[in-house]
C-alpha positions in Angstrom: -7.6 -9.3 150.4 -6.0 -6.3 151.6 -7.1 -6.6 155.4 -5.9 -10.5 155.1 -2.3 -8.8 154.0 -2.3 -6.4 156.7 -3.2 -9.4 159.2 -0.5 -11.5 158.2 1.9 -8.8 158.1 1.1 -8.0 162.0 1.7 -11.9 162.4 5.1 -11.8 160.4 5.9 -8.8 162.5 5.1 -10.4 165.5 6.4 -14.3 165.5 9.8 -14.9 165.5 9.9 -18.1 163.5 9.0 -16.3 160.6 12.3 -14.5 161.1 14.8 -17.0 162.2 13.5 -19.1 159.7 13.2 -16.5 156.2 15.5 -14.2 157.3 18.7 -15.2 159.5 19.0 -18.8 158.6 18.8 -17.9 154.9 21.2 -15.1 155.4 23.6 -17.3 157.8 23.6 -20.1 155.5 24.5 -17.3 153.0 28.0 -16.1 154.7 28.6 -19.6 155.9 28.8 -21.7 152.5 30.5 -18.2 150.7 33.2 -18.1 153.5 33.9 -21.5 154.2 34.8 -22.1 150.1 35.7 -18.6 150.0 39.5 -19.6 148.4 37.5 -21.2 145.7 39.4 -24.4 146.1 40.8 -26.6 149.3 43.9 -25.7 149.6 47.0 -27.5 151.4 45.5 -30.7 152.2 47.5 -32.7 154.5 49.1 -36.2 153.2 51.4 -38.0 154.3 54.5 -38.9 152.3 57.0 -43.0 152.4 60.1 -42.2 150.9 62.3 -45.9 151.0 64.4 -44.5 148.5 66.1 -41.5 150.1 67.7 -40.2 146.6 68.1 -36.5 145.7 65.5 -37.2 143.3 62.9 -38.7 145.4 63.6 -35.5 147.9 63.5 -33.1 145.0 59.8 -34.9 144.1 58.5 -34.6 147.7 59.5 -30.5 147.7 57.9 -30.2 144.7 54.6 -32.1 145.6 54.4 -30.3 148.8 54.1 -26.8 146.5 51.3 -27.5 144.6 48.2 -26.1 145.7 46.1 -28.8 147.1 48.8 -30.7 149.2 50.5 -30.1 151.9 52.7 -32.9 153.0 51.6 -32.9 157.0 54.2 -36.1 157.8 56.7 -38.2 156.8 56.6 -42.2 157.3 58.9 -45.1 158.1 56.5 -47.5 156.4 53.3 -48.1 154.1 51.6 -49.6 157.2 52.6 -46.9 159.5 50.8 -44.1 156.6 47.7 -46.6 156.3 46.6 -46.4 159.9 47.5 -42.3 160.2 45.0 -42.4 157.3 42.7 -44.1 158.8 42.3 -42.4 161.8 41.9 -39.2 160.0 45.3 -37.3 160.2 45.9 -38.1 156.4 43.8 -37.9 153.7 46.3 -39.9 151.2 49.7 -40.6 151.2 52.7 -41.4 148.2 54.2 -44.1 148.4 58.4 -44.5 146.9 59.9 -47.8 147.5 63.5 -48.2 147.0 65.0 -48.6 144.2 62.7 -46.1 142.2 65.7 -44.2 141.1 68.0 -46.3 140.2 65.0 -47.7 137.8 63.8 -44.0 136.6 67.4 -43.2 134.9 67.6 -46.7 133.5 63.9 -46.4 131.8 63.2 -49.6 133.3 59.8 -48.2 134.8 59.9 -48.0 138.4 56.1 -48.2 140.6 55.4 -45.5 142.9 51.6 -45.8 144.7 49.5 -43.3 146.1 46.5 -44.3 148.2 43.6 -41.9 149.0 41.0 -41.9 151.3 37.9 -41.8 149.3 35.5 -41.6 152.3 35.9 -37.9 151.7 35.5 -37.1 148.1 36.6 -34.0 146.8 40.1 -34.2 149.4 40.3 -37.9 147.9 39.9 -36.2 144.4 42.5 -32.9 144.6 45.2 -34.5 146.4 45.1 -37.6 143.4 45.0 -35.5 141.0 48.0 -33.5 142.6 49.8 -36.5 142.9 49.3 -38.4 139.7 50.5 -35.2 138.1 53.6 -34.9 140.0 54.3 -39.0 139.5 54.0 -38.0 135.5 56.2 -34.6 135.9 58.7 -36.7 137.4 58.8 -39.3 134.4 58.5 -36.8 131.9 62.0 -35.2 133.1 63.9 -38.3 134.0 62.8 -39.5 130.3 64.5 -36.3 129.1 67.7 -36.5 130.7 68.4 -40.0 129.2 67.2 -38.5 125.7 70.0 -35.4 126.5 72.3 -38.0 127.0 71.7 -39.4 123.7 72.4 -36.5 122.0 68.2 -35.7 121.4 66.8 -32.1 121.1 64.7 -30.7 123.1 62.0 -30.3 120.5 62.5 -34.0 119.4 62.0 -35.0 123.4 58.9 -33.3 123.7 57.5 -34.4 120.6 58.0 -37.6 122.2 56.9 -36.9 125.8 53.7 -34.7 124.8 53.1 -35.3 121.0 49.5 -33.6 121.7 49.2 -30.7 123.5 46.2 -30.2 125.3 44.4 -26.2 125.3 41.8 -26.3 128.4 39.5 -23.6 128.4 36.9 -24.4 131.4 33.6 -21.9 130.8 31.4 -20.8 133.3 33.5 -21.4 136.0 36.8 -20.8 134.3 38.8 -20.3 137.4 37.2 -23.6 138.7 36.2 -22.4 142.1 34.0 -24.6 144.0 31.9 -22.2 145.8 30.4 -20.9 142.6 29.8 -24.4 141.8 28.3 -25.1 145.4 27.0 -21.7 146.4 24.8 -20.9 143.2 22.7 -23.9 143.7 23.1 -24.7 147.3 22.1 -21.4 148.3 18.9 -21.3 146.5 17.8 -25.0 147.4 18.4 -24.1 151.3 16.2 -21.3 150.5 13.4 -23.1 148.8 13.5 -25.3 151.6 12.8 -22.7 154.3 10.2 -21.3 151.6 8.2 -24.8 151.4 8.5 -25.1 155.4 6.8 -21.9 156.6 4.2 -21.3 153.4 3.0 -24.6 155.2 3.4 -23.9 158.4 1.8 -20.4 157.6 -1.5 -22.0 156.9 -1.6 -25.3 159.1 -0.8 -23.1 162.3 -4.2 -21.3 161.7 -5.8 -24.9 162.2 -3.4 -25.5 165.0 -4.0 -22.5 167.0 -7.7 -22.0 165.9 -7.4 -19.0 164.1 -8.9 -20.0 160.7 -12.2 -18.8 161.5 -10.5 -14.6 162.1 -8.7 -15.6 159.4 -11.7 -16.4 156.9 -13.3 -13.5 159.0 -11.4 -11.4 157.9 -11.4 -11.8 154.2 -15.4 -11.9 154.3 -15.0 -8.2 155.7 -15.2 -6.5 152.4 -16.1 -7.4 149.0 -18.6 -10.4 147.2 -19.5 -12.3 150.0 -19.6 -15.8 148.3 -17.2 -18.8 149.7 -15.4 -18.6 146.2 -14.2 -15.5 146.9 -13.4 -15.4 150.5 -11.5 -18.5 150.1 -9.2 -17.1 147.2 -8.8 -13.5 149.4 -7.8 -15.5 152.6 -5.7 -17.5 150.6 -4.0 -14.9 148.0 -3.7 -12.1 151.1 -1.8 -14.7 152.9 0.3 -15.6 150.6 1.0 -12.3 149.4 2.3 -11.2 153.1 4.7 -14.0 153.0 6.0 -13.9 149.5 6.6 -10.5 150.3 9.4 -11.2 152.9 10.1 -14.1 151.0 10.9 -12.2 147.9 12.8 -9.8 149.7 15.0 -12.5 151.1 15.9 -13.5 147.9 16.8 -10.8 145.7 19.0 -10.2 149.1 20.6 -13.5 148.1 20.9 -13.0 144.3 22.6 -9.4 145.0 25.0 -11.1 147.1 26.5 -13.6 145.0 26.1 -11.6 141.9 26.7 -7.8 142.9 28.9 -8.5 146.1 30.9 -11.5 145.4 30.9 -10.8 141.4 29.9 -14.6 140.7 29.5 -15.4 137.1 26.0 -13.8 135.7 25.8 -13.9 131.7 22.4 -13.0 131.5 22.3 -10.0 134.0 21.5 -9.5 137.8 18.3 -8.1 136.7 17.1 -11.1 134.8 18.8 -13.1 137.9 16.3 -11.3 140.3 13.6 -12.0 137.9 14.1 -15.5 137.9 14.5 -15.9 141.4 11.0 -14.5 142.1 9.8 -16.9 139.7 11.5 -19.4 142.0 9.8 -18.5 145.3 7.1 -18.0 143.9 7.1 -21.5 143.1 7.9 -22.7 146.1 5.4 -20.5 147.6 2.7 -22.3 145.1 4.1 -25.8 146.2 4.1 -25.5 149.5 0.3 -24.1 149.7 -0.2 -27.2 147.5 0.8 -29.3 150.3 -0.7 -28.3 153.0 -4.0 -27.9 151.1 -3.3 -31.2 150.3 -2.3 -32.7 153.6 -4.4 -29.9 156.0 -2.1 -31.6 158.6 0.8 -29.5 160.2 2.5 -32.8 161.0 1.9 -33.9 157.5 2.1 -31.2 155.6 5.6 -30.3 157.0 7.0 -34.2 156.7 5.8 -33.4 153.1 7.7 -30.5 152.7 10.7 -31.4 154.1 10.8 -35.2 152.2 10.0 -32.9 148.8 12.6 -30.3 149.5 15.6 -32.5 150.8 15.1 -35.3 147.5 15.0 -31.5 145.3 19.0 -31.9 146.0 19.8 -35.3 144.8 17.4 -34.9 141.8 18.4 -31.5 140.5 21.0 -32.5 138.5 23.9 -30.2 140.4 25.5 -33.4 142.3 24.8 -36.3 139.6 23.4 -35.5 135.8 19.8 -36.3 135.8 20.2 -37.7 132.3 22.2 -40.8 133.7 19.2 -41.6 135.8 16.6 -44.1 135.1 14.2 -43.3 133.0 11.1 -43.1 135.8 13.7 -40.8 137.7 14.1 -38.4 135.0 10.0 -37.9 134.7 10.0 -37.5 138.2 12.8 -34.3 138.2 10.2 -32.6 136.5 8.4 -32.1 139.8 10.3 -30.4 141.6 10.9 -26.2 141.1 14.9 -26.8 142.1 15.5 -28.9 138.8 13.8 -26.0 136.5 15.8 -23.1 138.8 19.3 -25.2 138.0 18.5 -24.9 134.2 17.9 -21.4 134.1 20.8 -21.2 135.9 22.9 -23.3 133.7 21.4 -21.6 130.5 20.9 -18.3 131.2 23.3 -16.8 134.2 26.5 -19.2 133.0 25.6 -19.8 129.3 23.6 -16.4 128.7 20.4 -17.4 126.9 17.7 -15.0 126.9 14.8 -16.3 129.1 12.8 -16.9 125.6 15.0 -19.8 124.7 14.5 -21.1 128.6 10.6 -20.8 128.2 10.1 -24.6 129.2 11.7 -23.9 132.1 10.4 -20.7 133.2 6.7 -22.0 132.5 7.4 -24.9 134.5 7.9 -22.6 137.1 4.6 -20.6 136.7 2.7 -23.7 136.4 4.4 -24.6 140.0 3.3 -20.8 141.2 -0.6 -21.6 140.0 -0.7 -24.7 142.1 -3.0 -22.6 144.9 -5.6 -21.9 142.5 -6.6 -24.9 142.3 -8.0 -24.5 146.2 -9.1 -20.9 145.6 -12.7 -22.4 146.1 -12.4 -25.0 148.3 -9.9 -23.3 150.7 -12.0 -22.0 153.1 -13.7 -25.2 153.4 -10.4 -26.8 154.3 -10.1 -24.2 157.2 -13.5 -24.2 158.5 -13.7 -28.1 158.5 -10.4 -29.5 159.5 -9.7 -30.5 163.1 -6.1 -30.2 164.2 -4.9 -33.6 165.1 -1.2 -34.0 167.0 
């Protein structure tokens, strides 16, 4: 086994895929998603303001709308059909809409309409700037409302018992500054990297079929030790594995030290325990992907596997849509794929703090994922010896 781990080190050493594809994509990816959300939020969105009404109060609304965070108000419009086209062709993604009159209404509390329309082809603008806006339409109400109560001779405390009889106390946890690329970057990050993980454990072995080198391979492992096929196939198989994971492992403490030593990203249970369960994590990938191409002993196949597996591991994690709300059959399925178990030890253990005890399902699901290649440890250099490459 050890002359198979020196081999594929030499090969790791010596092909460059293995290092655009484990090293500086991962690590790209890495500065790219981190940087590009860096502000934690999206901040002045550009939107597009109709003001019919032309009052100091409608002004005094758009000031204030343009200071919140998320907006940013890029241009100002004649008409409702002039802001609907600039938003459709992209230079908007909403605009707030103030028809005349809307004054004269608001100090008579006879309940003028304002609209906002948002451009939901892009979700999470479509999302801030409403929010933004829906809270600056209620602002608005709230204070015009309190004027006329003034001028009836009302108290303060008696006008806000009215206008906010409930007060609300939000305390957001695990992400309590609610920045998106701690809610992106945590999972994103690690399913990229399981991706690139599944893609070269299978193109590891099926280039060996490819390039006819699975006899020097299986060579190689008979060199020392019991010379039965059992145990040739489990050294050609473990030593090559083991090179790989190696790098692979490396990679991805790399990652885990970088969003939670560098960038201070929430960690309850420890970075540690973080770079414990990330080698859990490609080491399950690492188990799958051998799976597959022992499998499939295709390189075509095997890597149309991989990639199918690994891109549906992002819809079906649960990070984008709760996996509880999916059919029933979809929620059996989850279960299959190592991302889903990696996003609950996230969610339990580095935002909610459980010791790895109270994860166990998780964690074995994980092992059980990292076992897959023994079930070829017999048969594997079979698979080598026999299969043909086919195009």
């Amino acid at each position: 086994m050890l002359d198979v781990f020196l081999r594929e080190l030499r090969r790791l050493a010596t092909t460059p895929v293995y290092w655009l594809t484990l090293v500086v994509a991962p690590l790209f990816c890495a500065l790219l998603f981190t940087s590009l959300m860096r502000s934690g939020l999206p901040a002045d969105l550009p939107i597009g303001l109709v003001d019919m009404d032309g009052s100091a109060t409608t002004r005094n609304l758009a000031r204030n709308l343009d200071a919140f965070q998320n907006c940013h108000i890029a241009e100002r419009y004649a008409s409702p059909t002039e802001a609907r086209a600039a938003m459709q062709r992209g230079d908007i993604y909403a605009f707030y809409y103030i028809p005349r009159g809307t004054t004269q209404k608001l100090m008579s509390q006879r309940s003028p309409i304002v609209s906002f329309y948002t451009n939901n082809q892009f979700l999470v603008a479509a999302s801030l700037t409403y929010k933004d806006m829906r809270m600056m339409s209620e602002l608005t109400g709230g204070a015009a409302t309190r004027t006329v109560m003034r001028g009836k001779g009302v108290t303060d405390g008696q006008t806000m018992a009215l206008l906010q009889p409930i007060v609300i106390d939000t305390h957001p946890i695990g992400n309590p500054s609610l920045n998106y690329s701690i809610y992106l970057s945590n999972i994103l990050l690690p399913g990229v990297f399981s991706l690139f993980c599944l893609f070269m454990t299978v193109w590891g072995i099926g280039i060996e079929i490819k390039e006819s080198t699975a006899d020097e391979l299986l060579a190689t492992a008979a060199r020392r030790g019991h010379p039965g096929a059992a145990s040739i196939s489990a050294r050609a198989l473990f030593g090559k594995l083991a090179a790989q994971g190696l790098l692979m492992q490396l990679v991805g403490w790399t990652l885990v030290l970088y969003l939670y030593g560098y960038l201070r990203y929430p960690c309850q249970c420890g970075i540690p325990t973080a770079l414990g369960i990330m080698t859990l994590f490609v080491a399950a990938c690492q188990g799958l992907g051998a799976f597959m191409i022992c499998t499939l002993p295709n390189l075509r196949l095997g890597l149309s596997f991989a990639s199918l597996w690994g891109v549906v591991s992002f819809s079906i994690c649960g990070m984008s849509f709760p996996v509880m709300a999916m059919p029933s059959w979809v929620q059996g399925i989850s279960h299959l794929f190592p991302l889903r178990h990696y996003y609950l030890l996230y969610v339990n253990s580095m935002l909610d703090g459980w010791p790895l005890a109270a994860a166990w399902p998780y964690v074995l699901a994980l092992a059980a994922f990292a076992l897959l290649p023994l079930l070829y440890c017999r048969s594997f250099s079979r698979i080598m010896a026999r299969t043909a490459y086919h195009p």
